[in-house]
C-alpha positions as CSV (number, residue, x, y, z in Angstrom):
1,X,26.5,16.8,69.5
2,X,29.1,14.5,70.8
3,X,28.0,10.6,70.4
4,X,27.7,8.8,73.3
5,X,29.3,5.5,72.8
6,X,27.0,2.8,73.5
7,X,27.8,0.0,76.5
8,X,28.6,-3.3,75.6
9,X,25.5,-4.9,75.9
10,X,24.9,-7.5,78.7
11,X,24.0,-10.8,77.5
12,X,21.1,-12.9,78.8
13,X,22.7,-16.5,78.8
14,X,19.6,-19.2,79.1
15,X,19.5,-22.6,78.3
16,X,16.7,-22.1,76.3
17,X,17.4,-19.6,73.7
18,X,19.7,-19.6,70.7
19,X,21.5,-17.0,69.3
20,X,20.8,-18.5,65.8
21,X,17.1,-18.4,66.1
22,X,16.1,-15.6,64.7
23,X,18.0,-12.8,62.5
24,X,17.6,-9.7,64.5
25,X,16.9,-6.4,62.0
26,X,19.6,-4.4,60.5
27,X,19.0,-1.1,62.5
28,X,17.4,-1.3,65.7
29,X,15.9,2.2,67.2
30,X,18.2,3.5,69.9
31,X,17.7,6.1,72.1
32,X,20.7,8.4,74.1
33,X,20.2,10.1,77.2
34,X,20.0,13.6,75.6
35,X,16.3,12.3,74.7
36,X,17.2,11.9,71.0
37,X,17.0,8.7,68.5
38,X,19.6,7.2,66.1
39,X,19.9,3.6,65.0
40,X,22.5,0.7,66.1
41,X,22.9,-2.9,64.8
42,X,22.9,-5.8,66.6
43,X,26.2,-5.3,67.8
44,X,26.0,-2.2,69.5
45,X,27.4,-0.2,67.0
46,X,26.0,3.5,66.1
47,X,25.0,3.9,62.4
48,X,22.7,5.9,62.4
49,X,24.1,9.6,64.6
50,X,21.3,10.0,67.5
51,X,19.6,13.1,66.2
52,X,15.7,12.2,65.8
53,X,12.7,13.2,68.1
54,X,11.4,9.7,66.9
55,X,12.7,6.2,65.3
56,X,10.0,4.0,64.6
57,X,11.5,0.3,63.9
58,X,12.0,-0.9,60.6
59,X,9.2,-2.2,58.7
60,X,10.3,-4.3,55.7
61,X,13.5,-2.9,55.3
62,X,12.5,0.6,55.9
63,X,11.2,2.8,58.8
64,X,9.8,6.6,59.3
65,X,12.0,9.4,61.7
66,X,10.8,12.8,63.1
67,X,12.0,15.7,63.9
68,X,9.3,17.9,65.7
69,X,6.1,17.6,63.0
70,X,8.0,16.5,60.0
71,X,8.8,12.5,59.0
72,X,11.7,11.4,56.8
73,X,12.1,7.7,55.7
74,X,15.6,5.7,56.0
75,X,16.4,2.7,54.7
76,X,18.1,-0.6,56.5
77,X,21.5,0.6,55.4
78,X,21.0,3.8,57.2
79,X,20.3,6.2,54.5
80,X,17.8,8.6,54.8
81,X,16.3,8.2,51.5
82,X,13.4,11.2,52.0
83,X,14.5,14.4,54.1
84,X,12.4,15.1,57.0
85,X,10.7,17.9,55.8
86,X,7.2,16.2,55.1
87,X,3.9,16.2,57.1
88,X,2.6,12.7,55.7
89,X,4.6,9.7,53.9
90,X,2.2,7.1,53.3
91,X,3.3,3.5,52.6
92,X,5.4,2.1,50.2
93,X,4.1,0.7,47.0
94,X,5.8,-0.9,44.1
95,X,9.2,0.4,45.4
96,X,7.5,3.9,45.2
97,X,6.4,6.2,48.2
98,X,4.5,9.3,48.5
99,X,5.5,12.3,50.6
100,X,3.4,15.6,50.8
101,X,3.0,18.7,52.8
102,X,-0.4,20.1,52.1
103,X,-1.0,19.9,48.8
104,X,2.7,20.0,47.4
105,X,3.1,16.3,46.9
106,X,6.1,14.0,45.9
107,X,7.0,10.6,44.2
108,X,10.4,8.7,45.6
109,X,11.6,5.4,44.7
110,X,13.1,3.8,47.7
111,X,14.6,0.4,45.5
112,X,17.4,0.1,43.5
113,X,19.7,2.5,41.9
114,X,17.4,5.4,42.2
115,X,16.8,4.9,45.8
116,X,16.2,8.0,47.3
117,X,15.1,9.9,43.6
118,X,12.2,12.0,43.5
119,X,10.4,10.9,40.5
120,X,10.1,13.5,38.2
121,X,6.8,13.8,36.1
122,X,7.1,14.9,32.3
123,X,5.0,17.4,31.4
124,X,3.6,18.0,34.5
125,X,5.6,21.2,36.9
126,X,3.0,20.7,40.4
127,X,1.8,17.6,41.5
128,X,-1.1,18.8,43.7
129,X,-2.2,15.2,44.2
130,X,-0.8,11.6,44.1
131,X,-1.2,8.2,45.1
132,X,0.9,5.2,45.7
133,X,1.2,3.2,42.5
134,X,-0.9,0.4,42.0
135,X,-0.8,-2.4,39.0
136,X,2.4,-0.6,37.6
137,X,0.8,3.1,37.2
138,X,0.5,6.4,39.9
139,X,-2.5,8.5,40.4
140,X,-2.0,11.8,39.9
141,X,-3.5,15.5,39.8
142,X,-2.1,18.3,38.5
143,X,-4.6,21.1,39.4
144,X,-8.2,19.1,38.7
145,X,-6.7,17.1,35.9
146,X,-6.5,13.1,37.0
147,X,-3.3,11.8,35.2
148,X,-2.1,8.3,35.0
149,X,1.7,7.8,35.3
150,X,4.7,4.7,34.9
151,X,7.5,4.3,37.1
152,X,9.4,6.1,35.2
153,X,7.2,9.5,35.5
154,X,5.9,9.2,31.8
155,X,2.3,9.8,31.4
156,X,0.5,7.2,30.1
157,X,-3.1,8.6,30.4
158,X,-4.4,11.6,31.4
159,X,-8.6,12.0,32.1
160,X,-11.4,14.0,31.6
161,X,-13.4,12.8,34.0
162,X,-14.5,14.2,37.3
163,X,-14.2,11.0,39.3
164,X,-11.0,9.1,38.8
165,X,-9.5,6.2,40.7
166,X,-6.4,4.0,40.8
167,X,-5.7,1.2,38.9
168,X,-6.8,-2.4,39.7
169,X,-5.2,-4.9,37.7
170,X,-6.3,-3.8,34.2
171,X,-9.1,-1.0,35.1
172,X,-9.6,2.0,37.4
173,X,-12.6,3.0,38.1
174,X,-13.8,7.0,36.5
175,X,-17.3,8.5,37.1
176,X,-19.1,11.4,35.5
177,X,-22.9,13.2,36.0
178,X,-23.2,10.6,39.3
179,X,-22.3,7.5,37.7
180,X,-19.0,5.3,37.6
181,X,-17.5,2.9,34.8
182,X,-14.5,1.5,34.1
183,X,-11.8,2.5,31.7
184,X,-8.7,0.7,30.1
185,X,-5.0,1.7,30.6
186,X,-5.6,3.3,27.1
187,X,-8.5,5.1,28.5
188,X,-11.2,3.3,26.9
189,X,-14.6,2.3,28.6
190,X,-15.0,-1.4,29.4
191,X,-18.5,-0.6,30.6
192,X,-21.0,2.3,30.0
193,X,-21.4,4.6,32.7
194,X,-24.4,3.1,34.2
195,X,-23.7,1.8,37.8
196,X,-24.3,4.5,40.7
197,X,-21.1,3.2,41.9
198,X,-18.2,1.0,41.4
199,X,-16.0,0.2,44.5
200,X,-12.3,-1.4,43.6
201,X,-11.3,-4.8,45.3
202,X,-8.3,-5.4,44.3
203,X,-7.3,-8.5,42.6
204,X,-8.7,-7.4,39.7
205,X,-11.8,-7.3,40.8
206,X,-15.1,-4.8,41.1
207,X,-18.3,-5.0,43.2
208,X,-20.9,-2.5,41.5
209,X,-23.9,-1.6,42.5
210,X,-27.3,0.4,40.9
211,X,-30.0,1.7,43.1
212,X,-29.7,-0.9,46.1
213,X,-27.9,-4.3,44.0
214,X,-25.0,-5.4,43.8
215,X,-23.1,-7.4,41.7
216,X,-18.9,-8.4,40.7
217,X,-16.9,-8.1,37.9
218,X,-13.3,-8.3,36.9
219,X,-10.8,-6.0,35.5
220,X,-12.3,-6.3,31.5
221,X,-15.9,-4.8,32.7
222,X,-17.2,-8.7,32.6
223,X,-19.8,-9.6,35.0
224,X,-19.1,-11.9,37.5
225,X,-22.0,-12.2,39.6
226,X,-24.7,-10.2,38.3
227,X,-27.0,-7.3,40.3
228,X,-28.5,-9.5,42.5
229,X,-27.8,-9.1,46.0
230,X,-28.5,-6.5,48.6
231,X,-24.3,-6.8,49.7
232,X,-21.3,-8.2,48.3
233,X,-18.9,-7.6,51.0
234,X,-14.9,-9.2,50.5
235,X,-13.7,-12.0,53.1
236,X,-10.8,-14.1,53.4
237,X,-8.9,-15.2,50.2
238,X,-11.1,-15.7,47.5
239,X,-14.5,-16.1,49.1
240,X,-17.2,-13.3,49.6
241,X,-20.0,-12.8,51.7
242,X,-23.1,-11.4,50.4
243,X,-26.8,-10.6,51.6
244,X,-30.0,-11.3,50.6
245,X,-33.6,-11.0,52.0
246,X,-31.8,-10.0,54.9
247,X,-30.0,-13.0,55.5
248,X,-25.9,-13.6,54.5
249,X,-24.4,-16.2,53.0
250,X,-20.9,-16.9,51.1
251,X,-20.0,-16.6,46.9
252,X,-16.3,-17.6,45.6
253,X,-14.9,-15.3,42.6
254,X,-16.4,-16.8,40.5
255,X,-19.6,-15.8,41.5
256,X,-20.7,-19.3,42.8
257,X,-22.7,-19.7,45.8
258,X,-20.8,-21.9,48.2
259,X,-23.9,-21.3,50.6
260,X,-27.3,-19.3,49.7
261,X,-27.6,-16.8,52.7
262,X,-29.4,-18.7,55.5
263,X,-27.4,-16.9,58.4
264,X,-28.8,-13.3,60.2
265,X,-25.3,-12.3,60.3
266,X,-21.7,-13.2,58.8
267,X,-18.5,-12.0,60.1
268,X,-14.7,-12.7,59.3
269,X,-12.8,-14.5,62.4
270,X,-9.1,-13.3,61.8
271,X,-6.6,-15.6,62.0
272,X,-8.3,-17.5,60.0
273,X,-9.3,-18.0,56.3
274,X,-12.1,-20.2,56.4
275,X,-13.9,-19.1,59.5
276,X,-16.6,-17.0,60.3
277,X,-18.5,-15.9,63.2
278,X,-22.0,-16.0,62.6
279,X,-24.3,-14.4,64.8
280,X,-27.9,-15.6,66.3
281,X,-31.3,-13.8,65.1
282,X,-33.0,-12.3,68.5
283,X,-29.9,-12.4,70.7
284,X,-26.1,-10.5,70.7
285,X,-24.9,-14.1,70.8
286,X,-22.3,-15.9,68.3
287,X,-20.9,-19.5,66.5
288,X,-18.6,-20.5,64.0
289,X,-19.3,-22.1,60.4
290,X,-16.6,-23.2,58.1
291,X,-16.2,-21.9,54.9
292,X,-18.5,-24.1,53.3
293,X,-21.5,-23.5,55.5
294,X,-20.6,-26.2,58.1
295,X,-21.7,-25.3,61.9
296,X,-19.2,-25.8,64.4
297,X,-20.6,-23.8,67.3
298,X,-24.0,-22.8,67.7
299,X,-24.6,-19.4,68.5
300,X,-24.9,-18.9,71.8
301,X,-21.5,-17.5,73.1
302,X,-21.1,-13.5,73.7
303,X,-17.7,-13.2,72.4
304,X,-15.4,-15.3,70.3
305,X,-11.3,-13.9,69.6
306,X,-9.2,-13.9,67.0
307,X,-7.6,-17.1,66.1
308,X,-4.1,-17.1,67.2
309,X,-1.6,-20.9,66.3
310,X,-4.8,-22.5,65.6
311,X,-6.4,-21.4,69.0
312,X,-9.2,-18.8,70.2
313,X,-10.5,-17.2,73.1
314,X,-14.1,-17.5,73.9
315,X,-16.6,-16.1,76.6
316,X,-19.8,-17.1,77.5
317,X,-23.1,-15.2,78.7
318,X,-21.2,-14.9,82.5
319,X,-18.5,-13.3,81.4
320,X,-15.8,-16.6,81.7
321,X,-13.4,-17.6,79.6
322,X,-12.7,-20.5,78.2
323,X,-10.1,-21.3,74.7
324,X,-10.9,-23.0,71.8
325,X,-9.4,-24.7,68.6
326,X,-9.9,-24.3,65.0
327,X,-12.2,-27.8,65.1
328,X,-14.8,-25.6,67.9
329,X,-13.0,-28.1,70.5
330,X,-12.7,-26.8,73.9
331,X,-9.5,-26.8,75.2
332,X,-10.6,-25.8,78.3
333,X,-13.8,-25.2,80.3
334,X,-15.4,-21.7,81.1
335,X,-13.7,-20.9,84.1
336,X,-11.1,-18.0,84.0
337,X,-12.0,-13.8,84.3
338,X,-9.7,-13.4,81.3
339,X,-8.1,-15.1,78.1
340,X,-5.3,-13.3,75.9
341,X,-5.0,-14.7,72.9
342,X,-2.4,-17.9,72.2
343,X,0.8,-17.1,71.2
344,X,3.1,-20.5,69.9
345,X,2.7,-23.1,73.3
346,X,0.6,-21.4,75.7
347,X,-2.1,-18.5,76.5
348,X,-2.3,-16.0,79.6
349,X,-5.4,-16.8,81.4
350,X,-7.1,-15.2,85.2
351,X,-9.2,-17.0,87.3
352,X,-9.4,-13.8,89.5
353,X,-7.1,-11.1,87.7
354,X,-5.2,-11.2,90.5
355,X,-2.9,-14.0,89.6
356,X,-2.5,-14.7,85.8
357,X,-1.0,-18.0,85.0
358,X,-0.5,-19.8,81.2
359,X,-2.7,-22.7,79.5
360,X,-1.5,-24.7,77.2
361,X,-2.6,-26.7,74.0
362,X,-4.0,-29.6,76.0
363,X,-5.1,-27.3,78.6
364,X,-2.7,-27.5,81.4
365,X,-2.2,-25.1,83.5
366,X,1.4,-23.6,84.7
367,X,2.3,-24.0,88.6
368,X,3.8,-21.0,88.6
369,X,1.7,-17.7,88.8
370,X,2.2,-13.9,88.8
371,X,0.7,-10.9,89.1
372,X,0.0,-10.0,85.6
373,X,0.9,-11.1,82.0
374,X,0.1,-9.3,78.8
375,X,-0.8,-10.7,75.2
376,X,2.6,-12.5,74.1
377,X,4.6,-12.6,70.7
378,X,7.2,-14.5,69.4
379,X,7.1,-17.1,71.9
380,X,7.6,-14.8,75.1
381,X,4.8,-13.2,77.5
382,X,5.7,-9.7,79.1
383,X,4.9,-10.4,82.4
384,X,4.8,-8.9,86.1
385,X,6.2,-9.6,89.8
386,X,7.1,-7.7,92.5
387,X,6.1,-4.1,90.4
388,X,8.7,-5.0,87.7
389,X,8.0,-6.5,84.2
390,X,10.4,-9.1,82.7
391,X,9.6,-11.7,80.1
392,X,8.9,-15.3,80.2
393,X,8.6,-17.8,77.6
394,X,6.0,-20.4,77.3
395,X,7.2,-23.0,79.9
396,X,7.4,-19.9,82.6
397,X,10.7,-19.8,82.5
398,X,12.4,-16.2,82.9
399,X,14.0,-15.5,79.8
400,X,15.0,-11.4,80.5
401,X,14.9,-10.2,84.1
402,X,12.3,-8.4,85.6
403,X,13.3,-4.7,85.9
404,X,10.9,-2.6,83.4
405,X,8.0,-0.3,84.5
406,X,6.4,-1.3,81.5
407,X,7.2,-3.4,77.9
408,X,5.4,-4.4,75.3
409,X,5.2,-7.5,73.1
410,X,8.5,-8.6,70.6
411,X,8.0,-7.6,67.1
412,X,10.5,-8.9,64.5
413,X,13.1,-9.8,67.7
414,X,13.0,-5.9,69.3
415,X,10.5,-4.7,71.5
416,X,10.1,-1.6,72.7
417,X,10.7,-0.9,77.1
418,X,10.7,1.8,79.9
419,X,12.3,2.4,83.2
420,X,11.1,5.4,84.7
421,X,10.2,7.7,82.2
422,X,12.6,6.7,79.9
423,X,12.0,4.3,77.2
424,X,13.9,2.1,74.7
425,X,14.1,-1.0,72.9
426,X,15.9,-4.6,73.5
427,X,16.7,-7.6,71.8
428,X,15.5,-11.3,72.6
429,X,18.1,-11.6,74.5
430,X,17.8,-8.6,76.9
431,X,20.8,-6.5,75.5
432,X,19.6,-2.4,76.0
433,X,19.6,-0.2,73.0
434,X,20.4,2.8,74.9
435,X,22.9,4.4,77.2
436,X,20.8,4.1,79.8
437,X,23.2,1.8,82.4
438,X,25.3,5.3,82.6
439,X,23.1,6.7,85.3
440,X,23.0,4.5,88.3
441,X,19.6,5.8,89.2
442,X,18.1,3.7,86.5
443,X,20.0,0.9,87.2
């Protein structure tokens, strides 16, 4: 197939952007017009020949390609480091990934020298079964036989038991005749088989369970937190919420109550790690405690958002909006149809849906209003007028022309766009990834 040579790409000059501000990736997605993906740099320049039915963006160095139902997996310098001729890669692990088709499965490294080397397993001809590696070692089954492998495809364990996890930390968790315990890298028990089940962590850590208690424990079978409570379920960082008597409270790993349950329900905010939504007894109505048990809204709101640069969305029992910080603070009062969440100055907010408009930290509202704006990243706001979608930053000024049908939020500097029927990613600065500009009618 000839290459299309891509078009210089048109540069968005603004005031208020630098070309310094953020490193754009090494291969960004670009589509041709014979419907078929390939990868350019920042420059423009093809490295990677068009030839994919789909280029997903690249994901810590690496990113997934298609052709029809098979995925391959290239790295940033453009090599495709697994053939497409999988059904499933999962992620990578350890500088190790998994690729299988039914159950014919395959170890590659995807680091170093051996990039792009299927690991070969000693002793064993058929994996029929693997996982990622975790705490240095591989799952793995050949036929019904769990075996424990290194990086370097040596087995360092191989199992008799039915039930047979990966490692965490120290331990992995085995099970026999209903029961689980956990077992060294030598395969020796660190506990008797005894608990109806043992659920990995990570960290190191276990939470464990017999009949309808649970309890923690760490990576050498010693008890944390003894059988105790009805629910040990994992937060934020290091703290843990657990049940009791029907009522939820919050442990630290070390199996110290920072709070005895006291609340009829505990939830994780995300965004951030020492908030949680609690919820009221009778009513579907919510607050926020700290992390030490500290009320900072009582719960009487219907929904509360994910904290975004220390701000939240939050709606009351008439369905208005109003944002919030991490202190419970309004910023503003309940008065808008709709809230997206905060994104580094400013948040899209409706009073009507018809017109959205931006708020910002001390709750001022932007002059300037249009008929739609979507949740922002990065410091822009895809955003709409006169049936085309541009992007604005924060202040409302126009930072790439408005002249998509559609485009969704910047990820990494590249976000993903369409015109017509035809989509295709830009940079922050508005330059195409695509041949597009060839045929006027999508001009």
């Amino acid at each position: 197939m000839k290459i299309l040579k891509l078009l210089f790409f048109t540069l968005i000059c603004t005031a208020h952007l630098s070309l310094n501000a953020q490193k754009l990736p090494a291969l960004i997605p670009y589509h041709d017009l014979n419907e078929v993906w390939g990868y350019a740099d920042s420059t423009g320049k093809i490295k990677v020949k068009p030839k994919y039915d789909k280029a997903e963006a690249l994901n810590k160095g690496f990113a997934k390609v298609k052709l029809g139902d098979k995925v391959g997996l290239i790295n940033e310098a453009g090599k495709e480091l697994i053939p497409v001729n999988y059904e499933t890669i999962d992620d990578i692990s350890e500088g190790f990934v998994v690729a299988y088709t039914g159950n014919d499965y395959h170890i590659f490294s995807v680091v170093g020298k051996n990039a792009g080397t299927r690991l070969e397993v000693k002793g064993v001809k058929t994996l029929n079964y693997a996982e990622s590696f975790s705490s240095g070692l591989a799952l793995v089954k050949e036929d019904s036989t769990a075996i424990y492998i290194n990086k370097e495809g040596k087995i360092i364990l191989k199992t008799k038991y039915v039930r047979a996890l990966s490692f965490n930390g120290a331990a992995a968790i085995v099970g026999t005749g209903g029961k689980d315990a956990l077992i060294d890298v030598k395969g020796k028990l660190l506990t008797d088989f005894t608990y109806d089940q043992i659920y990995s962590q990570g960290r190191g850590l276990f939470k464990m369970r017999i009949g309808y208690v649970w309890g923690l424990m760490n990576d050498k079978g010693k008890v944390i937190k003894e059988l105790y409570y009805q629910d040990i379920v994992q937060s934020n960082g290091n703290l843990w919420i657990v049940k009791q008597s029907g009522m939820f409270g919050l442990m630290n790993d070390q199996g110290k109550e920072i709070f005895k349950p006291k609340f009829y329900s505990i939830n994780v905010i995300a965004g951030r790690d020492n908030l949680f939504e609690i919820k009221d007894r009778y009513q579907d109505v919510y607050g926020i405690i700290d992390s030490k048990g500290n009320q900072l809204l009582a719960p009487k709101y219907k929904d509360i958002g994910a904290f975004n640069d220390h701000y939240a969305w939050i709606q009351d029992d008439l369905d208005r909006f109003a944002l919030i910080d991490t202190t419970g603070n309004f910023v503003t009062v309940f008065k808008y149809q709709a809230v997206l969440p905060y994104n580094k100055t400013a948040a899209p907010a409706s009073i009507d849906r018809t017109e959205w408009m931006l708020v910002d930290a001390k709750g001022l509202e932007s002059e300037k209003q249009v008929f739609w704006i979507g949740e922002g990243k990065e410091g822009s706001f895809p955003a709409m007028t006169g049936g085309k979608v541009g992007y604005i930053d924060g202040k409302f000024e126009t930072v790439i022309p408005y002249q998509f049908i559609d485009a969704n939020p910047f990820k990494n500097g590249i976000a993903q766009v369409g015109l017509k029927q035809f989509n295709f990613y830009i940079d922050k600065y508005g330059r195409k990834y695509t041949d597009i500009d060839k045929i006027k009618a999508y001009k």
